[in-house]
C-alpha positions as CSV (number, residue, x, y, z in Angstrom):
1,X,1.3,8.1,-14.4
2,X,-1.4,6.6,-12.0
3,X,-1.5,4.5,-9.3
4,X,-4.6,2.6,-8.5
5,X,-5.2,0.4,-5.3
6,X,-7.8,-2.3,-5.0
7,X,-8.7,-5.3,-2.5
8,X,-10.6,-3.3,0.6
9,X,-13.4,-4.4,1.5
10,X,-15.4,-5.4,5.1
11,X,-13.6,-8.2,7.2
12,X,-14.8,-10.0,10.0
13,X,-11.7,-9.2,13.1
14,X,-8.8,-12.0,13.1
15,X,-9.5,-12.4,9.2
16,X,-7.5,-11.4,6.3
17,X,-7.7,-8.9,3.2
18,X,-4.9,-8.4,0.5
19,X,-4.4,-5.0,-1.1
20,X,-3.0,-4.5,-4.9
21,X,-1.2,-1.3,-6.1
22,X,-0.9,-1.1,-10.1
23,X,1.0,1.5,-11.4
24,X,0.6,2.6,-14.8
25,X,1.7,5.2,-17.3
26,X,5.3,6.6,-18.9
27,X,7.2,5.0,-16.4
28,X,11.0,4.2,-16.8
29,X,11.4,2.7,-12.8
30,X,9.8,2.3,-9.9
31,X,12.1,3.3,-6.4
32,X,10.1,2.5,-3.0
33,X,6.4,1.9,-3.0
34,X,4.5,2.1,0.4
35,X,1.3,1.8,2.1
36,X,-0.2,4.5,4.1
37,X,-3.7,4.5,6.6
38,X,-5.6,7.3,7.3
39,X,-8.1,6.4,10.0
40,X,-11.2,8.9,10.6
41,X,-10.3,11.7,12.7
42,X,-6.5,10.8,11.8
43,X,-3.5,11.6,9.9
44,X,-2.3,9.8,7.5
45,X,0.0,7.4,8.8
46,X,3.0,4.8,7.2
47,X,2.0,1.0,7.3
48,X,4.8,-0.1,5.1
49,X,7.5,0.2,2.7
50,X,9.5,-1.5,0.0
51,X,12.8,-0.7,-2.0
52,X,13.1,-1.5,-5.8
53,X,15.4,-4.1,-4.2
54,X,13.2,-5.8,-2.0
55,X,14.0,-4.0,1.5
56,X,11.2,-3.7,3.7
57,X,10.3,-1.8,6.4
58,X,6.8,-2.1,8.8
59,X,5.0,0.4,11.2
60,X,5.3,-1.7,14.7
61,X,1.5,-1.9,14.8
62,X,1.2,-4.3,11.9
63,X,4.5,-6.2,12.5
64,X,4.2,-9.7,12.3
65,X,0.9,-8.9,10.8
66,X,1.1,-7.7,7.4
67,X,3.6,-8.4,4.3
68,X,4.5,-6.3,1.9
69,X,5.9,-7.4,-1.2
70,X,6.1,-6.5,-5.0
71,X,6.4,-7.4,-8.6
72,X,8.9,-5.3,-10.5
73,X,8.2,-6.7,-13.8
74,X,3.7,-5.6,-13.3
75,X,4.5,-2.4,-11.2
76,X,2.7,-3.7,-8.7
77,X,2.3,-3.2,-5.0
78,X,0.9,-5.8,-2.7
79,X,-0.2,-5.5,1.0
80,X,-1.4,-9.5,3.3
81,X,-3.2,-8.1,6.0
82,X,-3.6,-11.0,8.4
83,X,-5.0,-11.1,11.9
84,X,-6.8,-8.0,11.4
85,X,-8.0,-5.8,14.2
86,X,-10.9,-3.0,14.4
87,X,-8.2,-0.5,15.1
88,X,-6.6,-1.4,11.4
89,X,-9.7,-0.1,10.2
90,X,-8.6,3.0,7.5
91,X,-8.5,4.5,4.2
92,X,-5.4,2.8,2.7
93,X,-3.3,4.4,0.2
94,X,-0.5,3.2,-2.1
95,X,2.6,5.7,-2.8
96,X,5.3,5.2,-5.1
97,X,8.5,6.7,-6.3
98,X,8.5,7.3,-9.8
99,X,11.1,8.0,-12.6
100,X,9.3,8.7,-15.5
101,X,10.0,7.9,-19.1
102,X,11.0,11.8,-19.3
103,X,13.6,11.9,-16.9
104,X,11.3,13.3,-14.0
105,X,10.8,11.7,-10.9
106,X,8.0,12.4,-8.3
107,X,5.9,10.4,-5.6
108,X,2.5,9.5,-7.1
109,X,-0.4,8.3,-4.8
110,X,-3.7,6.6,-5.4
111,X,-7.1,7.6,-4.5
112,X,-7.3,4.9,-1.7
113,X,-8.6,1.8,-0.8
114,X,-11.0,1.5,1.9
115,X,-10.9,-1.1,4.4
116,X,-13.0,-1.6,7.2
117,X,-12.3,-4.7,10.3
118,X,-16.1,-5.3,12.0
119,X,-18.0,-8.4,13.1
């Protein structure tokens, strides 16, 4: 099983960037998948999360600010990054809750995505 994030890049402040999470292998379901940032000097910290179902939940910093959604039937992972701000500058990392194909389950993460908000 591997995850595997794209979409970071360089943005201007107040634009917009939109992160994909594919996840691929002997997979049998997917439970929540979630973003995490990691900012030099920093932890890594939860951006957002979303159930199999569709719940979501959002770190108050990007409230009103970023969407997370998915797409059961790709495995995939998206995160809309609007109205970005220097400070949401970070490595961003996918994490999902995997059952596998051979009964095991286990949180995979991918290698990171990095984005970076300058003018």
């Amino acid at each position: 099983v591997a995850l595997v994030e794209s979409g970071g890049g360089l943005v201007q402040p107040v634009r917009s960037l939109r992160l994909s999470c594919v996840a691929s292998g002997m997979i049998w379901s997917i439970n929540t998948m979630g973003w995490y940032a990691q900012a030099p000097g920093k932890g890594r910290e939860l951006v957002a999360t979303i159930t199999q179902s569709g719940s979501t939940n959002y770190a108050d910093s990007v409230k009103g600010r970023f969407t997370i959604s998915r797409d059961n039937a790709k495995n995939t992972a998206y995160l809309q990054m609007d109205s970005l701000k220097a400070e949401d500058t970070a490595v961003y990392y996918c994490k999902a809750n995997i059952v596998r194909l051979d009964d095991g389950r286990e949180d995979y993460w991918g290698q990171g995505t990095q984005v970076t908000v300058s003018s």
